[in-house]
BABASE-738800 format. One record per residue: residue in three letters; x, y, z of N, C-alpha, C in turn; residue number from 1. Coordinates in nm, 2 decimals, decimal comma, padded with zeros to 4 digits, always signed. Layout:
BEGIN
<rec aa="ALA" n_east="X" n_north="Y" n_up="Z" ca_east="X" ca_north="Y" ca_up="Z" c_east="X" c_north="Y" c_up="Z" i="NUM"/>
...
***
This chain:
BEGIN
<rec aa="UNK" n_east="-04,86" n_north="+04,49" n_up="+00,13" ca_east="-04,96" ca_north="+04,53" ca_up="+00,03" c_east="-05,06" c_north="+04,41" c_up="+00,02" i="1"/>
<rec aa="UNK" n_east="-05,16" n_north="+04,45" n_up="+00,03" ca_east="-05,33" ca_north="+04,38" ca_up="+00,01" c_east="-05,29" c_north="+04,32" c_up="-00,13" i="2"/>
<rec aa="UNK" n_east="-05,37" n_north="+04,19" n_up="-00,15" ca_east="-05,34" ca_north="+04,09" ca_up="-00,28" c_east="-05,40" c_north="+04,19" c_up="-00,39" i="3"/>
<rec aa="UNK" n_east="-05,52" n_north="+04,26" n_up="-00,34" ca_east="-05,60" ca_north="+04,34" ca_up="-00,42" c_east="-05,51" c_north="+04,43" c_up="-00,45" i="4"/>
<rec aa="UNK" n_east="-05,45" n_north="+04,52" n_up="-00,38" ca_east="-05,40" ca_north="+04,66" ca_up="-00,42" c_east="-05,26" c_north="+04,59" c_up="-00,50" i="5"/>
<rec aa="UNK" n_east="-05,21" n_north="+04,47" n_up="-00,54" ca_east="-05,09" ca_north="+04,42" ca_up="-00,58" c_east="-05,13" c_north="+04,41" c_up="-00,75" i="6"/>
<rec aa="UNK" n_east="-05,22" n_north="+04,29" n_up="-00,71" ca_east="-05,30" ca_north="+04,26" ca_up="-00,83" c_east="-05,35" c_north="+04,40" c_up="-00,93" i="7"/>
<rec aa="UNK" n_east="-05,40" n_north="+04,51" n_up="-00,82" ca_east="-05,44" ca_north="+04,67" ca_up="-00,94" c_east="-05,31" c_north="+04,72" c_up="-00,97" i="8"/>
<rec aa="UNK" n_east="-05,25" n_north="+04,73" n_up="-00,92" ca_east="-05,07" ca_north="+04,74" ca_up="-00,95" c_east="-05,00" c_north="+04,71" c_up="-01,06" i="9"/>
<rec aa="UNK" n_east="-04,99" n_north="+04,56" n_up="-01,03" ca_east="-04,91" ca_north="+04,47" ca_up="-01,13" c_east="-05,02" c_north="+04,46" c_up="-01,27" i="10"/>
<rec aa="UNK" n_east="-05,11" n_north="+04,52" n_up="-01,23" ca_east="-05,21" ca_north="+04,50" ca_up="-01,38" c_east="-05,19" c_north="+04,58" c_up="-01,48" i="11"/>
<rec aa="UNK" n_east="-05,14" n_north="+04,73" n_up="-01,42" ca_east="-05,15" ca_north="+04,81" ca_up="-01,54" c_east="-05,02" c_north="+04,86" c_up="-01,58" i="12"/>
<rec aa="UNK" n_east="-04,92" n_north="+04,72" n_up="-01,55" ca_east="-04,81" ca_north="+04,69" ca_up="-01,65" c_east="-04,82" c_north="+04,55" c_up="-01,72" i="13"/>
<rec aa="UNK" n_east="-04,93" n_north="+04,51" n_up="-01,72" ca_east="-04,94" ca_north="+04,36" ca_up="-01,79" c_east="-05,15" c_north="+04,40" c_up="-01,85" i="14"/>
<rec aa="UNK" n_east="-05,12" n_north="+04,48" n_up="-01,87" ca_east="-05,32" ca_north="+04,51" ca_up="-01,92" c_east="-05,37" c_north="+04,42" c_up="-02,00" i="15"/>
<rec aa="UNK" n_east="-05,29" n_north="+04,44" n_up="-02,11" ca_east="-05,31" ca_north="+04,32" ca_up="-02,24" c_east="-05,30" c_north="+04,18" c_up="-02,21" i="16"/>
<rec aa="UNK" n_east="-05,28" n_north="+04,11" n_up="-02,08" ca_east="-05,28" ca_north="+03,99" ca_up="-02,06" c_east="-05,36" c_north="+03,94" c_up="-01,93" i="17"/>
<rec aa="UNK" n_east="-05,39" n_north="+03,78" n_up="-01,93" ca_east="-05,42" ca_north="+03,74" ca_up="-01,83" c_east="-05,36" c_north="+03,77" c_up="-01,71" i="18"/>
<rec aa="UNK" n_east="-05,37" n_north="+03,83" n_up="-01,58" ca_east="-05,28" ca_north="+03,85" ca_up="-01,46" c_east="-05,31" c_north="+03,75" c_up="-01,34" i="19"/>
<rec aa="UNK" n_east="-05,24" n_north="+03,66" n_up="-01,32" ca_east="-05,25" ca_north="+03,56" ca_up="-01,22" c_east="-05,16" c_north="+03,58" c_up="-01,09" i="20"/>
<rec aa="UNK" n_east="-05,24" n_north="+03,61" n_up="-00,94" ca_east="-05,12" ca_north="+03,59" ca_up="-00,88" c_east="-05,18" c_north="+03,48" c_up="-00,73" i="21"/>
<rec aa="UNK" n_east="-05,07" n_north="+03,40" n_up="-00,70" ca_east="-05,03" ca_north="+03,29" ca_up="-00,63" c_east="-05,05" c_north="+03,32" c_up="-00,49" i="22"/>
<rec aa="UNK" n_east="-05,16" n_north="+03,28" n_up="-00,47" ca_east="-05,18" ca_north="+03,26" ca_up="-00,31" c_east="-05,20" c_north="+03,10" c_up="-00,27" i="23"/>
<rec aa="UNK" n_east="-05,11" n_north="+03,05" n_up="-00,19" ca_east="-05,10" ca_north="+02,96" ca_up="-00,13" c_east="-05,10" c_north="+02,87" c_up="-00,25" i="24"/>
<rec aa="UNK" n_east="-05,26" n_north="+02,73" n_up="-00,21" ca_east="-05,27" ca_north="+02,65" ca_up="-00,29" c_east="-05,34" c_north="+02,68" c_up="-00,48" i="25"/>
<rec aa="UNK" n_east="-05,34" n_north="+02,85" n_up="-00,44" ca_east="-05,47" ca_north="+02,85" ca_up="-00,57" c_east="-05,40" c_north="+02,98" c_up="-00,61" i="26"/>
<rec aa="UNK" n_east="-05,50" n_north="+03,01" n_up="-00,76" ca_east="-05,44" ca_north="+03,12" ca_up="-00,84" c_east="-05,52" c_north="+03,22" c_up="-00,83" i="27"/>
<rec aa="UNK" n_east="-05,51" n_north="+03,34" n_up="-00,83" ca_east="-05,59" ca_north="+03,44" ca_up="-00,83" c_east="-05,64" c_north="+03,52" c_up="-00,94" i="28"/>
<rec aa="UNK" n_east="-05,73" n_north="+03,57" n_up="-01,01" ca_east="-05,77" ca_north="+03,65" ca_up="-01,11" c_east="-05,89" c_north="+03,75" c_up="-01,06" i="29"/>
<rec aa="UNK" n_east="-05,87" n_north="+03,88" n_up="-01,08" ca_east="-06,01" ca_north="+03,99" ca_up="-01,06" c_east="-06,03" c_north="+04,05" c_up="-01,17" i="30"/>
<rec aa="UNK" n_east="-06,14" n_north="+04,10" n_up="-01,14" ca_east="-06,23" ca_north="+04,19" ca_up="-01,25" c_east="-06,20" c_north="+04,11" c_up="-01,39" i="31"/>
<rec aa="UNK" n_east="-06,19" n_north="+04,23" n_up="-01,49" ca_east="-06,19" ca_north="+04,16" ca_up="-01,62" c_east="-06,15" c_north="+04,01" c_up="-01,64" i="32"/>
<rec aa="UNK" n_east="-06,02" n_north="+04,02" n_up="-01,59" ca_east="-05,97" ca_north="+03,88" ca_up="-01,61" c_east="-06,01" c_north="+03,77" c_up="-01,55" i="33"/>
<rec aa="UNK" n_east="-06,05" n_north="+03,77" n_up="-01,41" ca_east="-06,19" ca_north="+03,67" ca_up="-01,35" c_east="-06,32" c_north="+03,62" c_up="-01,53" i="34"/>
<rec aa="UNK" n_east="-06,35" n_north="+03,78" n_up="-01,53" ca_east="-06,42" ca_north="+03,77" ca_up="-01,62" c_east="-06,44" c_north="+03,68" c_up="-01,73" i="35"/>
<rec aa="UNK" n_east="-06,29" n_north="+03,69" n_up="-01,80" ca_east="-06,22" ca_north="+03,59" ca_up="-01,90" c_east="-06,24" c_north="+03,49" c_up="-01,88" i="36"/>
<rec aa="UNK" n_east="-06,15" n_north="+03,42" n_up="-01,75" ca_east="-06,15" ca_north="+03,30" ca_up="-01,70" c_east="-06,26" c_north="+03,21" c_up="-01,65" i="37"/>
<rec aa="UNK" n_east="-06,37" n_north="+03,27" n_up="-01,60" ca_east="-06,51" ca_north="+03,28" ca_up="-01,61" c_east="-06,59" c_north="+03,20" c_up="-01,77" i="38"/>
<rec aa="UNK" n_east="-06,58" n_north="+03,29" n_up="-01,85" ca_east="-06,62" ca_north="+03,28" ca_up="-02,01" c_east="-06,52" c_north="+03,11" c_up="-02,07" i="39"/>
<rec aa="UNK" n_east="-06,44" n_north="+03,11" n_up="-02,00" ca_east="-06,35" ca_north="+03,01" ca_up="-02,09" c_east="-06,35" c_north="+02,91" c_up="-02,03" i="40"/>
<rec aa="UNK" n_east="-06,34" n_north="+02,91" n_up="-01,90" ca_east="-06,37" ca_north="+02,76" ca_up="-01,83" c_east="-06,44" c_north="+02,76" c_up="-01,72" i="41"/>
<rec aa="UNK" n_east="-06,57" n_north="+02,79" n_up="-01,74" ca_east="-06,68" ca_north="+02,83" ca_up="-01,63" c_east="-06,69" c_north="+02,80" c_up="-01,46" i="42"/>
<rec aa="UNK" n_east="-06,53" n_north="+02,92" n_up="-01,44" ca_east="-06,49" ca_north="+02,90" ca_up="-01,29" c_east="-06,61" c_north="+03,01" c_up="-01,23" i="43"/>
<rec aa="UNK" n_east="-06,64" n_north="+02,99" n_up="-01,11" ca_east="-06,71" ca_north="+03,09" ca_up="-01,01" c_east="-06,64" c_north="+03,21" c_up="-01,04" i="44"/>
<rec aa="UNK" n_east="-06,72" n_north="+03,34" n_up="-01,03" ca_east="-06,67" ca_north="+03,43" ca_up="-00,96" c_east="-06,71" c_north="+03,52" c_up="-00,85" i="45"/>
<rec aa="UNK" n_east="-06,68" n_north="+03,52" n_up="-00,71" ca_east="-06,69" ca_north="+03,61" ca_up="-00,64" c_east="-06,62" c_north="+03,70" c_up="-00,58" i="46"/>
<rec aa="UNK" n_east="-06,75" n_north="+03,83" n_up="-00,53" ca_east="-06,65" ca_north="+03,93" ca_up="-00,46" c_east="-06,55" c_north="+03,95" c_up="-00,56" i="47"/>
<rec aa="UNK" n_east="-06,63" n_north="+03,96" n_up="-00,71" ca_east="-06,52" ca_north="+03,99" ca_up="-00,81" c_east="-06,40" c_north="+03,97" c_up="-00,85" i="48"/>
<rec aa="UNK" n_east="-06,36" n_north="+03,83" n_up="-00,81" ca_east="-06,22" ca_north="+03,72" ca_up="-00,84" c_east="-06,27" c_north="+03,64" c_up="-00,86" i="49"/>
<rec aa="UNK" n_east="-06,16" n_north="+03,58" n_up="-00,94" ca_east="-06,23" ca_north="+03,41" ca_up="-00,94" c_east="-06,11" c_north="+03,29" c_up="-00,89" i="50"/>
<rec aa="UNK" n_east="-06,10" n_north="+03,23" n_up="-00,79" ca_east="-05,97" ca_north="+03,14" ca_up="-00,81" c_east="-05,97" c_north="+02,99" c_up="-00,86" i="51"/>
<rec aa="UNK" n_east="-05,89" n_north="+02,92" n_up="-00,83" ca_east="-05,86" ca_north="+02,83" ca_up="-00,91" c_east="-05,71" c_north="+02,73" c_up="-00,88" i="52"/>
<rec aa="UNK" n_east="-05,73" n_north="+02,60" n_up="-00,83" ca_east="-05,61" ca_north="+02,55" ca_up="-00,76" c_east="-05,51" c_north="+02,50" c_up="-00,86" i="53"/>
<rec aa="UNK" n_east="-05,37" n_north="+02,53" n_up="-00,79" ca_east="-05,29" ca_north="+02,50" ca_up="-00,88" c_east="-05,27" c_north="+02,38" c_up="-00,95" i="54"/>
<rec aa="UNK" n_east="-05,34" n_north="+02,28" n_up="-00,93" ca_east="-05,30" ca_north="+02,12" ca_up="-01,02" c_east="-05,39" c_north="+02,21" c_up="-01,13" i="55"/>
<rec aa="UNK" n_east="-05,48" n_north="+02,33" n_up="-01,14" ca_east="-05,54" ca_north="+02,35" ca_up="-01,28" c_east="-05,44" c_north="+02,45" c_up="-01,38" i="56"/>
<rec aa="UNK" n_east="-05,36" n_north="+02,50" n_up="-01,31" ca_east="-05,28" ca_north="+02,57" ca_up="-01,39" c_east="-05,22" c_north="+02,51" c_up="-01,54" i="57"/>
<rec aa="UNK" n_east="-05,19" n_north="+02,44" n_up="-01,51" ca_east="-05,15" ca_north="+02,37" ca_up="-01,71" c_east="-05,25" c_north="+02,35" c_up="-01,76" i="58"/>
<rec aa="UNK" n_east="-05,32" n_north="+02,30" n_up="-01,78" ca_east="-05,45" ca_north="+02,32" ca_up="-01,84" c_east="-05,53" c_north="+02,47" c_up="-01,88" i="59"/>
<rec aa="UNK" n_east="-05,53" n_north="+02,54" n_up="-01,80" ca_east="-05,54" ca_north="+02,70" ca_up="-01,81" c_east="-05,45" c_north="+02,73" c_up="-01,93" i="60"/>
<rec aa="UNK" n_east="-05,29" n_north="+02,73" n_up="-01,87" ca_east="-05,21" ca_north="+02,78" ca_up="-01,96" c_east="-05,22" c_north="+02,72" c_up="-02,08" i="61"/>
<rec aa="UNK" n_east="-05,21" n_north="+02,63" n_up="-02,12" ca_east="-05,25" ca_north="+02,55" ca_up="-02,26" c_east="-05,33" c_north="+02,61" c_up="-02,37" i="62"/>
<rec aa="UNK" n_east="-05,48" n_north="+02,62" n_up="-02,25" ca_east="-05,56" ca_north="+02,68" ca_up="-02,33" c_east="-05,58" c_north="+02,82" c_up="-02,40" i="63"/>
<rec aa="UNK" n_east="-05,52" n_north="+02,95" n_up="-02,25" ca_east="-05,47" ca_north="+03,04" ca_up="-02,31" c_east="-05,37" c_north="+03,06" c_up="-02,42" i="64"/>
<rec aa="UNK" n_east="-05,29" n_north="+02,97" n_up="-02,42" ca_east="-05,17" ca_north="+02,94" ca_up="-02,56" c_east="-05,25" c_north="+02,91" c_up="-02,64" i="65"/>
<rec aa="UNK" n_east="-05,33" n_north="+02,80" n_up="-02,66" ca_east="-05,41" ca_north="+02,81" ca_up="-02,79" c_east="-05,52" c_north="+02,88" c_up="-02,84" i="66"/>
<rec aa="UNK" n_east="-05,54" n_north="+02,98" n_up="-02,71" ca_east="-05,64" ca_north="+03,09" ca_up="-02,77" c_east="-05,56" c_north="+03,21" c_up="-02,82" i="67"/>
<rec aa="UNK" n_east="-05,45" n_north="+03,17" n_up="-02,85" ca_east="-05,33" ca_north="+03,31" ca_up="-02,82" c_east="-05,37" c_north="+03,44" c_up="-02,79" i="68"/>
<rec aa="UNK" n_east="-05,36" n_north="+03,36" n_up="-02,61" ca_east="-05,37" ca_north="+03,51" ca_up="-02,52" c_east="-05,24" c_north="+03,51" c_up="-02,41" i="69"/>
<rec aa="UNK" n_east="-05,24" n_north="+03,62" n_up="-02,36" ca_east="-05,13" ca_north="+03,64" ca_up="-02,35" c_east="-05,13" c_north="+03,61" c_up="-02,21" i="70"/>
<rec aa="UNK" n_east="-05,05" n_north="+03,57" n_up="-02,06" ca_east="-05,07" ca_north="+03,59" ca_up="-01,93" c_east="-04,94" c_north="+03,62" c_up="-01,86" i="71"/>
<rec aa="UNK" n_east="-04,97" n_north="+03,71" n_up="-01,76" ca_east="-04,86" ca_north="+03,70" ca_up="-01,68" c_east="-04,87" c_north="+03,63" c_up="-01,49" i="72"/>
<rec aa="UNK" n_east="-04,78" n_north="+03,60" n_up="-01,47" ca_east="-04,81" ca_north="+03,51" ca_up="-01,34" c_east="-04,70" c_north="+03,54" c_up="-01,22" i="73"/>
<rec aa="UNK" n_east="-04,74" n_north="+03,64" n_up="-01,10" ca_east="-04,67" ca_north="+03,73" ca_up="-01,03" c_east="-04,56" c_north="+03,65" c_up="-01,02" i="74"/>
<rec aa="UNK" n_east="-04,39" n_north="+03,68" n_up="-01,01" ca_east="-04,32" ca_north="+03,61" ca_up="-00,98" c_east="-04,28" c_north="+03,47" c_up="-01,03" i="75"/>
<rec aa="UNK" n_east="-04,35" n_north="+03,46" n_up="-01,15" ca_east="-04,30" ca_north="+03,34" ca_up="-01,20" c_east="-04,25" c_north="+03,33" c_up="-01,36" i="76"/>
<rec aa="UNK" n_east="-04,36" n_north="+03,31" n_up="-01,44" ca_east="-04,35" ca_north="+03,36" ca_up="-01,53" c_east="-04,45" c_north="+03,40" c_up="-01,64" i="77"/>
<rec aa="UNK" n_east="-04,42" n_north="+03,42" n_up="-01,78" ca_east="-04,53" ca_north="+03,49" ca_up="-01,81" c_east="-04,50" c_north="+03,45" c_up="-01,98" i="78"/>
<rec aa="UNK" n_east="-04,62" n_north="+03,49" n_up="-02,04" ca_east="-04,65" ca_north="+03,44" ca_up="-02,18" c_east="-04,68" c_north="+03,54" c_up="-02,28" i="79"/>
<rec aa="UNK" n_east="-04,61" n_north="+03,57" n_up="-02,36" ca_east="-04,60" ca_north="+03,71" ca_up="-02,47" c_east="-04,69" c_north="+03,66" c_up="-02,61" i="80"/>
<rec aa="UNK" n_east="-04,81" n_north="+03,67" n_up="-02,61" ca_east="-04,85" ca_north="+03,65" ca_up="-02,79" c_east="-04,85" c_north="+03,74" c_up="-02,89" i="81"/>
<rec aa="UNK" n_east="-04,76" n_north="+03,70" n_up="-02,95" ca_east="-04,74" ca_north="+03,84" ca_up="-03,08" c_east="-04,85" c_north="+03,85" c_up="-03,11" i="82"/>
<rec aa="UNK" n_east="-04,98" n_north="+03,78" n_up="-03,17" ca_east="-05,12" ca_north="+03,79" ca_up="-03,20" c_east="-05,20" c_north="+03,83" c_up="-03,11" i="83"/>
<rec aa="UNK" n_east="-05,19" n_north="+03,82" n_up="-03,01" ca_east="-05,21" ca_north="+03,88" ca_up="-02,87" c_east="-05,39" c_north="+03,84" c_up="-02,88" i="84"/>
<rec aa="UNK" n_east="-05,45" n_north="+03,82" n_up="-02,87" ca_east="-05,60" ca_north="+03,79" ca_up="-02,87" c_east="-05,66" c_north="+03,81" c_up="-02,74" i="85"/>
<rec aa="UNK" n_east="-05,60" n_north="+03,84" n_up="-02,64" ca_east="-05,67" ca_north="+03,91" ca_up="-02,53" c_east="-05,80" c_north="+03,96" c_up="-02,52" i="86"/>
<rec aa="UNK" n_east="-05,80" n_north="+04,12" n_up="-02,58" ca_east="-05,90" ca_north="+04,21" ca_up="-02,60" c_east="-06,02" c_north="+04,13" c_up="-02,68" i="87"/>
<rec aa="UNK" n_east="-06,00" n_north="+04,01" n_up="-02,74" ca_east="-06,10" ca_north="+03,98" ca_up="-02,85" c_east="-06,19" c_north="+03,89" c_up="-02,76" i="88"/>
<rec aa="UNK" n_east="-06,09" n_north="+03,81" n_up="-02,66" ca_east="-06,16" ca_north="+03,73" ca_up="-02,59" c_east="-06,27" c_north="+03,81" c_up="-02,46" i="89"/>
<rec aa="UNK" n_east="-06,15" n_north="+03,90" n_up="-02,45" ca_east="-06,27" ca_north="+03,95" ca_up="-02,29" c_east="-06,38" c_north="+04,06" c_up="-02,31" i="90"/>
<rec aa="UNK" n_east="-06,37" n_north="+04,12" n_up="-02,48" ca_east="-06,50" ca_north="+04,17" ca_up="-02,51" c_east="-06,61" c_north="+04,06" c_up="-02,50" i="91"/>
<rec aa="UNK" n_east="-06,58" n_north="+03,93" n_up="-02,57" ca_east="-06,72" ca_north="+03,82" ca_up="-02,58" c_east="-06,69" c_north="+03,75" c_up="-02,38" i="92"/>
<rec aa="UNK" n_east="-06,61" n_north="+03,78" n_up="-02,31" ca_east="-06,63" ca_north="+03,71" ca_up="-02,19" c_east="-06,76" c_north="+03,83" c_up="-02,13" i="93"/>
<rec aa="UNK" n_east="-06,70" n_north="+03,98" n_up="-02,13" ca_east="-06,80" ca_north="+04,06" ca_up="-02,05" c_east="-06,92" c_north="+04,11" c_up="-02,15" i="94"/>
<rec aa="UNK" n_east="-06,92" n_north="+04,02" n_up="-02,26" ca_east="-07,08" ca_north="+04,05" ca_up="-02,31" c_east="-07,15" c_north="+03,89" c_up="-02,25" i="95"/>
<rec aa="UNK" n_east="-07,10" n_north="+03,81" n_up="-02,23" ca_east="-07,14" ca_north="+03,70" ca_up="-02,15" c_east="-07,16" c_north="+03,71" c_up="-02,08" i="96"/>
<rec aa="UNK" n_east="-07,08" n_north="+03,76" n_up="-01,97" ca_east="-07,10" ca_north="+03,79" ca_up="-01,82" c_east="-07,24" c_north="+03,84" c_up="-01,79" i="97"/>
<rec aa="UNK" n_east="-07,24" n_north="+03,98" n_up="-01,86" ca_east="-07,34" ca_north="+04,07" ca_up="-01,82" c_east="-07,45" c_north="+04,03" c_up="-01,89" i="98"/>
<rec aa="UNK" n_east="-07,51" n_north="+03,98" n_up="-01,99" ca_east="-07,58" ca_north="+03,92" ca_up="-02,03" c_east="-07,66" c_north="+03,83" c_up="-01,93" i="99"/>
<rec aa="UNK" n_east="-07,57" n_north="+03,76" n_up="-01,90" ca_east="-07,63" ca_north="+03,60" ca_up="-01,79" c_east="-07,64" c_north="+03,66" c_up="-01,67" i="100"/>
<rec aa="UNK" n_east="-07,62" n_north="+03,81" n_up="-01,64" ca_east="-07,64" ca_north="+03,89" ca_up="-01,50" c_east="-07,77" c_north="+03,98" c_up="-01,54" i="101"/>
<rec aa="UNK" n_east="-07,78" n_north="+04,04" n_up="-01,64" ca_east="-07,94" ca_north="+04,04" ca_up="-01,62" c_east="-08,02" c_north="+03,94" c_up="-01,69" i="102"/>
<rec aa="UNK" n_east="-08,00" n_north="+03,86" n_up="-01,72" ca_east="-08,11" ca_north="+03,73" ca_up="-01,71" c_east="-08,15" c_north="+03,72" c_up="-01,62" i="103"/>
<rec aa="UNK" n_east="-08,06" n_north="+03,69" n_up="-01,52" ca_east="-08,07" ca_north="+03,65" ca_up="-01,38" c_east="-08,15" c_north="+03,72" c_up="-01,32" i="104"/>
<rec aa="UNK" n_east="-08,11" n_north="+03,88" n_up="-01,33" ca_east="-08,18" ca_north="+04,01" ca_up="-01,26" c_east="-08,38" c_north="+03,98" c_up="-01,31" i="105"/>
<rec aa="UNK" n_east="-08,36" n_north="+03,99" n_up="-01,45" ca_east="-08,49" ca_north="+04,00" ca_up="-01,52" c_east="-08,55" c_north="+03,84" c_up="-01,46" i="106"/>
<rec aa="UNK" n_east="-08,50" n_north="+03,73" n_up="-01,47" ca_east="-08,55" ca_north="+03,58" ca_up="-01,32" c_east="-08,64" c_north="+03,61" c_up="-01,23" i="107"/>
<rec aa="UNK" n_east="-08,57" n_north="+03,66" n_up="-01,17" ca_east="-08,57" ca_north="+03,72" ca_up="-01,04" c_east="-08,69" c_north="+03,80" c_up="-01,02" i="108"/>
<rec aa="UNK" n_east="-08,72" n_north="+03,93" n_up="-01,09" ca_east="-08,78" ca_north="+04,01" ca_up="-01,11" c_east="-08,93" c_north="+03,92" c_up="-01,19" i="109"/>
<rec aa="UNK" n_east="-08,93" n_north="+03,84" n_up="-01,28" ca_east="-09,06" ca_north="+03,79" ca_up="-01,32" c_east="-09,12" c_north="+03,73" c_up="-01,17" i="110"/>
<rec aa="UNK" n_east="-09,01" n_north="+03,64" n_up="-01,13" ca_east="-09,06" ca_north="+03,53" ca_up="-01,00" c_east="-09,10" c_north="+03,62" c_up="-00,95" i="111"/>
<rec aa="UNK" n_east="-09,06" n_north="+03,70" n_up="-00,89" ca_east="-09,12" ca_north="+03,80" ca_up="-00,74" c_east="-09,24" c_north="+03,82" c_up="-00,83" i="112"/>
<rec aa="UNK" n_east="-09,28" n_north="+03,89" n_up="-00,99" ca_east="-09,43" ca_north="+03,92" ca_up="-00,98" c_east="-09,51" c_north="+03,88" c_up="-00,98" i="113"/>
<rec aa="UNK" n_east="-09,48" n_north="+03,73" n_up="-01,04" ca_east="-09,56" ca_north="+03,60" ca_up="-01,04" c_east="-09,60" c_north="+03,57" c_up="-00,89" i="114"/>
<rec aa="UNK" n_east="-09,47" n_north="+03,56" n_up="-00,79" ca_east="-09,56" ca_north="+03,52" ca_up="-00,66" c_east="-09,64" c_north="+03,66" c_up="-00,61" i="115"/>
<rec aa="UNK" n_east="-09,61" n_north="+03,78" n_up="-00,64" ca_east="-09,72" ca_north="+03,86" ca_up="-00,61" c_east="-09,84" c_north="+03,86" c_up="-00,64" i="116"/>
<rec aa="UNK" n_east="-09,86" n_north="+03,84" n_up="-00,79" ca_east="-10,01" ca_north="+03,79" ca_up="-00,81" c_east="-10,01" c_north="+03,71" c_up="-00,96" i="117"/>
<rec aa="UNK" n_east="-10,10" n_north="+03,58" n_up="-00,92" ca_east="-10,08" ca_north="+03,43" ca_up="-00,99" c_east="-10,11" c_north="+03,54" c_up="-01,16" i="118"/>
<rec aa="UNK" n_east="-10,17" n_north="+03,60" n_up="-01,16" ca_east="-10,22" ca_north="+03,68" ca_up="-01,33" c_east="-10,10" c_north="+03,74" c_up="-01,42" i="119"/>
<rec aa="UNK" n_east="-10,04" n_north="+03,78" n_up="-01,29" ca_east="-09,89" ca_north="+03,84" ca_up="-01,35" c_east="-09,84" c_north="+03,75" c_up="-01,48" i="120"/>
<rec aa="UNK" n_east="-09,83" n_north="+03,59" n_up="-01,46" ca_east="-09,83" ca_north="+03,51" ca_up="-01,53" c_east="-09,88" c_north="+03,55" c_up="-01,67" i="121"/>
<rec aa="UNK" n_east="-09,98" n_north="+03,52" n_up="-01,66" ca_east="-10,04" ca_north="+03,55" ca_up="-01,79" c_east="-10,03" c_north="+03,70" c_up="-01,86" i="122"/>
<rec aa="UNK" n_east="-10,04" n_north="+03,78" n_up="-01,80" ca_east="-09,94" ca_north="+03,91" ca_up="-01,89" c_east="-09,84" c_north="+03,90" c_up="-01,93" i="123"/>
<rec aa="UNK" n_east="-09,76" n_north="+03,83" n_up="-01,84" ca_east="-09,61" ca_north="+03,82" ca_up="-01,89" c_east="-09,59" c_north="+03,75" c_up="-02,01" i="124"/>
<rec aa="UNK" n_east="-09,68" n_north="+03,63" n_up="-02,01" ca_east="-09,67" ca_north="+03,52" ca_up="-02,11" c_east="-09,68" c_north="+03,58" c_up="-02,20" i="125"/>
<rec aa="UNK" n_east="-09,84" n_north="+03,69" n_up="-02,19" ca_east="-09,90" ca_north="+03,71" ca_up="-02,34" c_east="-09,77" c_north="+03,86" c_up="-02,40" i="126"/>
<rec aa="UNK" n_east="-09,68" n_north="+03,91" n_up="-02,32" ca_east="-09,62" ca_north="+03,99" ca_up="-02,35" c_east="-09,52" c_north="+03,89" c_up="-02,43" i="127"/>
<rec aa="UNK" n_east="-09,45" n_north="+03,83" n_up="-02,41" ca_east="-09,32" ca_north="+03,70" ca_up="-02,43" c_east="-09,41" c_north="+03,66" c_up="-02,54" i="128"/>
<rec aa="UNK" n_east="-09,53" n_north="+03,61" n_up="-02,59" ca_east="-09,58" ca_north="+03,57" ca_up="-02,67" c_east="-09,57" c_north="+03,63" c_up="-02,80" i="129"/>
<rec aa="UNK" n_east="-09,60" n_north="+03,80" n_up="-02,77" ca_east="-09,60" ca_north="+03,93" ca_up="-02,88" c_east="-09,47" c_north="+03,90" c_up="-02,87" i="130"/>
<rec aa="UNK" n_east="-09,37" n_north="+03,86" n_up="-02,85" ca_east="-09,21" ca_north="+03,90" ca_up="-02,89" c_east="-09,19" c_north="+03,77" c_up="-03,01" i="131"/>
<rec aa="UNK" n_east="-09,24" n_north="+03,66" n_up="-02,98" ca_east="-09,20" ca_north="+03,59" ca_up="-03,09" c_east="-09,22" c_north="+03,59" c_up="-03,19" i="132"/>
***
């Protein structure tokens, strides 16, 4: 079994928690939980995972304890929070996410009009201007 098809697996008997699984020297997280991990300690994410080497694991854990969230970690072990704060955290991780992804998009999209033509500039401005 593919890390991916493990990880969608073993997730939707651990949903309510962080899901971490152990490849080699580093840890693995996708989708949502990338997401999380992303929002909390501004790891990369690509190709929709994020990893993360193992000397960072205590630190991780820690901080999920004191965010009381909950994780589990394939084969090893795992963290139960009665208060469970999961859901609370990865609503404000994927209003982050997406947020700073169309920034990016809307970036992107001024530059290109700006280098299409220098005036674009100035509409844009005087539009950004009427917003304040």
């Amino acid at each position: 079994m593919k890390i991916k098809e493990n990880y969608v697996v073993q997730k939707k008997e651990h949903q309510d928690a962080v899901f971490l699984i152990k490849v080699g020297s580093f840890y693995l997280a996708y989708e949502s939980d990338a997401q999380l991990l992303h929002y909390l300690f501004s790891y990369q994410i690509k190709d929709n995972k994020l990893g993360f080497p193992l000397s960072a694991l205590e630190k991780i854990l820690n901080h999920l304890k004191q965010r009381k969230i909950s994780y589990f970690i394939t084969d090893e072990f795992s963290y139960k929070e009665e208060e469970n704060q999961y859901y609370v955290f990865l609503e404000q991780a994927k209003k982050s996410y997406y947020d700073k992804l169309y920034l990016d998009l809307l970036l992107e999209r001024i530059e290109f009009l700006i280098h299409k033509d220098s005036m674009n500039y100035v509409k844009i401005k005087g539009f950004v201007d009427e917003l304040s």
